[in-house]
VEXDREN-2710 file (C-alpha; in Angstrom, 1 decimal):
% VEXDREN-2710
k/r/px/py/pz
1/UNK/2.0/12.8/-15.6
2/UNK/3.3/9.3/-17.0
3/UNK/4.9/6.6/-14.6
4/UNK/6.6/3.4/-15.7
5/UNK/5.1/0.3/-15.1
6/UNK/6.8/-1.9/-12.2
7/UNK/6.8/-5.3/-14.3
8/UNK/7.8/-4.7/-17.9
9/UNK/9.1/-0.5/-17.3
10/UNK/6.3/0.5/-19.9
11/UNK/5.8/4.3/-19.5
12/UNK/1.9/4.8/-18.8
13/UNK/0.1/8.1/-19.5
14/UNK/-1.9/9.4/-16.5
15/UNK/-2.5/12.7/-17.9
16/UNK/-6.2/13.3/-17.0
17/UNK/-7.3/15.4/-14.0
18/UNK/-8.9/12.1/-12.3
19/UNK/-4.9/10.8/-11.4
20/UNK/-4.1/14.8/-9.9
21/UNK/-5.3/13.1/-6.0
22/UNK/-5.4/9.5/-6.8
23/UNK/-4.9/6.5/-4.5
24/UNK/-5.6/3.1/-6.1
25/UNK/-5.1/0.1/-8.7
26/UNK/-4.1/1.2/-12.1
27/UNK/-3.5/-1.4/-15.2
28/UNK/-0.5/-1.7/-17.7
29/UNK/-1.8/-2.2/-20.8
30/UNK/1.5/-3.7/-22.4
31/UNK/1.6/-6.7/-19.9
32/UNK/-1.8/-6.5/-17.4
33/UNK/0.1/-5.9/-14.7
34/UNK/-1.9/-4.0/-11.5
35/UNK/0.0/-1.4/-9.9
36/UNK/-0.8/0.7/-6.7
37/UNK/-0.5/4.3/-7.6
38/UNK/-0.9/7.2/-4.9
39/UNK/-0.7/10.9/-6.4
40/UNK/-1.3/14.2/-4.9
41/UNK/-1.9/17.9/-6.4
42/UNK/-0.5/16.0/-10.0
43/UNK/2.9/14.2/-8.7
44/UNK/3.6/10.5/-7.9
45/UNK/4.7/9.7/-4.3
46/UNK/4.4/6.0/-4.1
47/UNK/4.5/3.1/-7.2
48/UNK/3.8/-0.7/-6.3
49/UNK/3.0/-3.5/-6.6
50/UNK/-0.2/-4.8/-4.6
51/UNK/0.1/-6.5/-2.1
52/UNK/0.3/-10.3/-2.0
53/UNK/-3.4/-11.7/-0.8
54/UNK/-4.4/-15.2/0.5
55/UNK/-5.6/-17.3/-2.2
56/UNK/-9.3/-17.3/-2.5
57/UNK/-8.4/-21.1/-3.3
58/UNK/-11.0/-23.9/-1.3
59/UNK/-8.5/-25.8/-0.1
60/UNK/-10.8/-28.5/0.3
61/UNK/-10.9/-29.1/-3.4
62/UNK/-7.1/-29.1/-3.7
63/UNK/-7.1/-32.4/-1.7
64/UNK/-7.1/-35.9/-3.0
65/UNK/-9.4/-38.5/-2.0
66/UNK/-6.4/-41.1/-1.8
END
């Protein structure tokens, strides 16, 4: 089955019998981008982008010491 990336519209190729009942992360390899990708019995039913996550960021070293 081949599904188009949701950043740059690259078509990826996920014929191998691992992506027939899939539910996770899969990488473009034109631009990097991760997608969200849930199959079942070999057809797409959901393409996304994941979902926006707090940044693992220590906000204490974003702070000055003015």
């Amino acid at each position: 089955m081949k599904v188009e990336c949701v950043s740059c519209g690259h078509e990826l190729n996920l014929d191998h019998w691992v992506f027939d009942d899939y539910e996770g992360s899969v990488k473009c390899f034109f631009c990097s981008r991760i997608m969200e990708v849930k199959t079942a019995k070999g057809i797409v039913y959901s393409i996304s982008p994941p979902a926006i996550t707090e940044s693992k960021r220590n906000p204490a070293l974003a702070e000055t010491g003015d």
